[in-house]
C-alpha positions as CSV (number, residue, x, y, z in Angstrom):
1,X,192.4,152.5,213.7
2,X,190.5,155.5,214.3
3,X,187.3,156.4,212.9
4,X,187.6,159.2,210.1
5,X,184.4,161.7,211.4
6,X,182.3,163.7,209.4
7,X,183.7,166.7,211.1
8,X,187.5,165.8,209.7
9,X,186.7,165.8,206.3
10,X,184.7,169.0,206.5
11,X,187.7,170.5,208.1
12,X,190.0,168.9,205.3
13,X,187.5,170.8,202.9
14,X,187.4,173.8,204.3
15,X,191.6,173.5,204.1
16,X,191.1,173.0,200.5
17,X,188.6,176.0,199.8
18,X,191.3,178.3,201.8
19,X,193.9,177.3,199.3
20,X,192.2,177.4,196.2
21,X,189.9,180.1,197.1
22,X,190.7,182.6,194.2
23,X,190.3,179.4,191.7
24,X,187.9,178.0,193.2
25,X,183.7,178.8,193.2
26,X,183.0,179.9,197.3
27,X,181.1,177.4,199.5
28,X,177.3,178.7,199.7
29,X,174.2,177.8,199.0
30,X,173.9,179.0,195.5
31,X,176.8,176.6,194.6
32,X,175.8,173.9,196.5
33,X,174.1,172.3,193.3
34,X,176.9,173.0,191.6
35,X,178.9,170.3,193.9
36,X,175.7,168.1,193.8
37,X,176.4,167.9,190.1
38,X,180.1,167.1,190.5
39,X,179.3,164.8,193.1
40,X,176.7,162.8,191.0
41,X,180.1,162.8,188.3
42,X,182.2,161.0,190.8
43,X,179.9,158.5,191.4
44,X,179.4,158.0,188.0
45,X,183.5,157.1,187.7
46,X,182.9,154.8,190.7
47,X,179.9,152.9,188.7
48,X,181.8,152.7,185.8
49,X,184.9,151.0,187.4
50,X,182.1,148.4,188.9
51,X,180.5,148.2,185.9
52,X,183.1,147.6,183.0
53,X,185.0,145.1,186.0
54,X,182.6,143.6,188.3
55,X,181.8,144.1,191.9
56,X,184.1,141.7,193.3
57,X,187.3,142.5,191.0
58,X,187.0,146.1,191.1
59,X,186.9,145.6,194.5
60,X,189.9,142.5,195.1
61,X,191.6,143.3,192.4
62,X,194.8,145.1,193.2
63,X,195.2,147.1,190.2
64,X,191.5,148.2,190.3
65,X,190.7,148.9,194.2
66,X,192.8,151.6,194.6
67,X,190.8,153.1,191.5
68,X,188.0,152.7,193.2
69,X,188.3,154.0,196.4
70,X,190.0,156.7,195.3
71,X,186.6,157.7,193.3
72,X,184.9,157.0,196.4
73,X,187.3,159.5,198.3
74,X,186.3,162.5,195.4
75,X,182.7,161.3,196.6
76,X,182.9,162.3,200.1
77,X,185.2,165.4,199.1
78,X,182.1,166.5,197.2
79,X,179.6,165.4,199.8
80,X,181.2,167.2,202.5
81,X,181.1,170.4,200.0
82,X,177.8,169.9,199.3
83,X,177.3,169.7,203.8
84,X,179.4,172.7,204.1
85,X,177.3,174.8,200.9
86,X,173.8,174.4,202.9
87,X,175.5,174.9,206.3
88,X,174.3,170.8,207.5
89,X,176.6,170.3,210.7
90,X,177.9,166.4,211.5
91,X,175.5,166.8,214.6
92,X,172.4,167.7,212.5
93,X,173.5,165.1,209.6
94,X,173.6,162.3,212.5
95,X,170.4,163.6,213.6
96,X,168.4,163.0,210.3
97,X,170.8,159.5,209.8
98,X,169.4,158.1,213.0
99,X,166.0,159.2,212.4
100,X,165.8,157.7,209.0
101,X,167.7,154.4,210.3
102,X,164.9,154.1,212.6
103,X,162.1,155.0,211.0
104,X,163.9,152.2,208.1
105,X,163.8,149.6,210.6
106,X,160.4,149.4,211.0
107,X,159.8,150.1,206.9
108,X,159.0,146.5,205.4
């Protein structure tokens, strides 16, 4: 299976702005916490299908897993808006990632 980049998504995004471009708020950096907040809002359906279920149902449980990963997807959509709003590339995002990864490895 290939591995589903950073870079995809934001295209897939940017796909999704084109279309719904007259309904839609632009991407930029003045409604970037705009998609933060929406963001946080899909996480918040995510914990709540954990929550009310369990970690292990919500996550084995047929009727609930696609549930959940599908909030998870409107996570990503939102966290790739949120890239694309301040302008972070996947190069500069893996960047920071590594160097937090590293500097977390020698943390405790």
């Amino acid at each position: 299976m290939d591995d589903f980049s950073i870079l995809e998504m934001q295209e897939m995004q940017k796909a999704l702005q084109e279309k719904y471009k007259d309904k839609w708020e632009p991407i930029g950096p003045e409604t970037g916490k705009n998609k933060l907040l929406w963001m946080i809002g899909e996480i918040g359906e995510a914990a709540d299908i954990v929550k009310k279920n369990g970690g292990t149902k919500a996550s084995s449980d047929p009727s609930l897993r696609p549930a959940l990963v599908e909030e998870l997807a409107d996570v990503l959509m939102y966290y790739n808006d949120v890239l694309l709003c301040y302008g972070i590339s996947p190069e500069e995002l893996k960047q920071a990632y590594r160097k937090k990864f590293e500097r977390n490895l020698t943390r405790w």
